[in-house]
Structures are given as C-alpha cells and as structure tokens.
C-alpha positions in Angstrom: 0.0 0.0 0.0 1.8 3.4 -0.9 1.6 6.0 1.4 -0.7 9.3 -0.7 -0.2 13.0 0.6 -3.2 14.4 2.3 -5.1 16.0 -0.3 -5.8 12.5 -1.6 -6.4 11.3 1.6 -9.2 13.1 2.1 -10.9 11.4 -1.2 -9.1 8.1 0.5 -10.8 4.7 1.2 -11.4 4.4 5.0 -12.0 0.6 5.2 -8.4 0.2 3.5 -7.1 2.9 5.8 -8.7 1.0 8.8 -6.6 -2.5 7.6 -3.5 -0.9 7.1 -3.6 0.7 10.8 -3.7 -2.4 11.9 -0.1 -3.2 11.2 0.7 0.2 13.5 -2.2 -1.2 16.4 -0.1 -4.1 17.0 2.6 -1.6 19.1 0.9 1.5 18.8 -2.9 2.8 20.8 -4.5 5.4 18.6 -5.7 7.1 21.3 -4.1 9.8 23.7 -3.0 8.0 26.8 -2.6 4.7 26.3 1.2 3.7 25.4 2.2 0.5 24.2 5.4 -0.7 23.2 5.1 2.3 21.0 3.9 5.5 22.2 0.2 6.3 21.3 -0.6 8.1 18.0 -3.3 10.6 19.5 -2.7 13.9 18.6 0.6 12.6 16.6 0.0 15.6 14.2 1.9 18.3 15.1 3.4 16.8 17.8 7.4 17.2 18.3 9.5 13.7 17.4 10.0 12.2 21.1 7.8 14.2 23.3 5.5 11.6 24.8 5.5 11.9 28.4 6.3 8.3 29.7 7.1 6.4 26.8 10.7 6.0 27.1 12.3 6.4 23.5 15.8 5.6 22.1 18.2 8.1 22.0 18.1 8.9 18.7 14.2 9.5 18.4 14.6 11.6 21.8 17.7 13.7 19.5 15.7 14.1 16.1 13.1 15.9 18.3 15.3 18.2 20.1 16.4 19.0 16.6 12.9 20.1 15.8 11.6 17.4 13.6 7.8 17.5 13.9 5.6 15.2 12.4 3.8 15.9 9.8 2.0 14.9 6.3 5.6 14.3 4.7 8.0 13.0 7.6 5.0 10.7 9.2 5.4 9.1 5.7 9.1 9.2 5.3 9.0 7.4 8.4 6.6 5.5 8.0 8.0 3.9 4.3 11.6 3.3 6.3 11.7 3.9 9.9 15.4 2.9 10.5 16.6 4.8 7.7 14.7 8.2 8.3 16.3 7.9 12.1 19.4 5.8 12.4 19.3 4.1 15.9 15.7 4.0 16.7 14.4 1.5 18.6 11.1 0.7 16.0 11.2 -2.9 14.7 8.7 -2.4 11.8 10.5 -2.7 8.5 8.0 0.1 7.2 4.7 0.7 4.8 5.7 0.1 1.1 
C-alpha cells in the first residue's frame, strides 16, 4: 500500500485505511494515553519527534526531536516507508509501509 499525501487522503478509502492501521495497532494505541510498546498516535500531528510523556524512547528519536523534527503529512510518511533509515538508531522494529 503506498503512502498518498493528504489532499488524496481526504478522497481516500477508510475501510483500507482502517486495515493498514492495523499493522501500526499491534505496538501503537490510537488514542491519547494509552502507550504500548510504542507511544500512542493521538494527537501525533503536530506533535514534536520524542515528546510523549512516559514512553521511554531511544536516543536517537529523543535527538531528532530536540532538533525540531515534527511530524507531519511528509515525515509521518518518510517514516513510516523506512523507519530505521529516516532515524538511524531507533528502537522501531517495523521494517516500514511500502
């Protein structure tokens, strides 16, 4: 499944949305409290690289967001197609959305 930038999201198929999230629901709660052995995705928009109060991250997630990374429409997807690569050193085991 290829990752589409938000403008086509927004004409985008739920139900296939829905099945694809549930790759992330294995680790992650898409709510805004609940963390996992990923940090929740509520209110991951916006949201500083890192800044979940609690979850303990690696180093180098905890480093991108002191650098200001922020996610977004286009890193949330950079990520998301190739988590190790877009941050050397993180502690995410998922090999990625292609």
């Amino acid at each position: 499944m290829a990752i589409v930038p938000a403008a086509a999201q927004a004409e985008g198929d739920a139900a296939a949305g829905k099945n694809v999230f549930k790759k992330c629901a294995a680790c992650h709660a898409a709510d805004a409290t609940t963390n996992k052995i990923g940090p929740h995705l509520g209110d991951v928009m916006g949201r500083k690289a890192g800044a979940v109060e609690g979850f303990k991250y690696s180093d180098a997630m905890k480093k991108k967001g002191e650098e200001g990374l922020v996610w977004n429409d286009e890193t949330i997807a950079a990520y998301l197609k190739d988590p190790k690569g877009y941050i050397p050193g993180n502690k995410m085991a998922f090999v990625g959305l292609k």
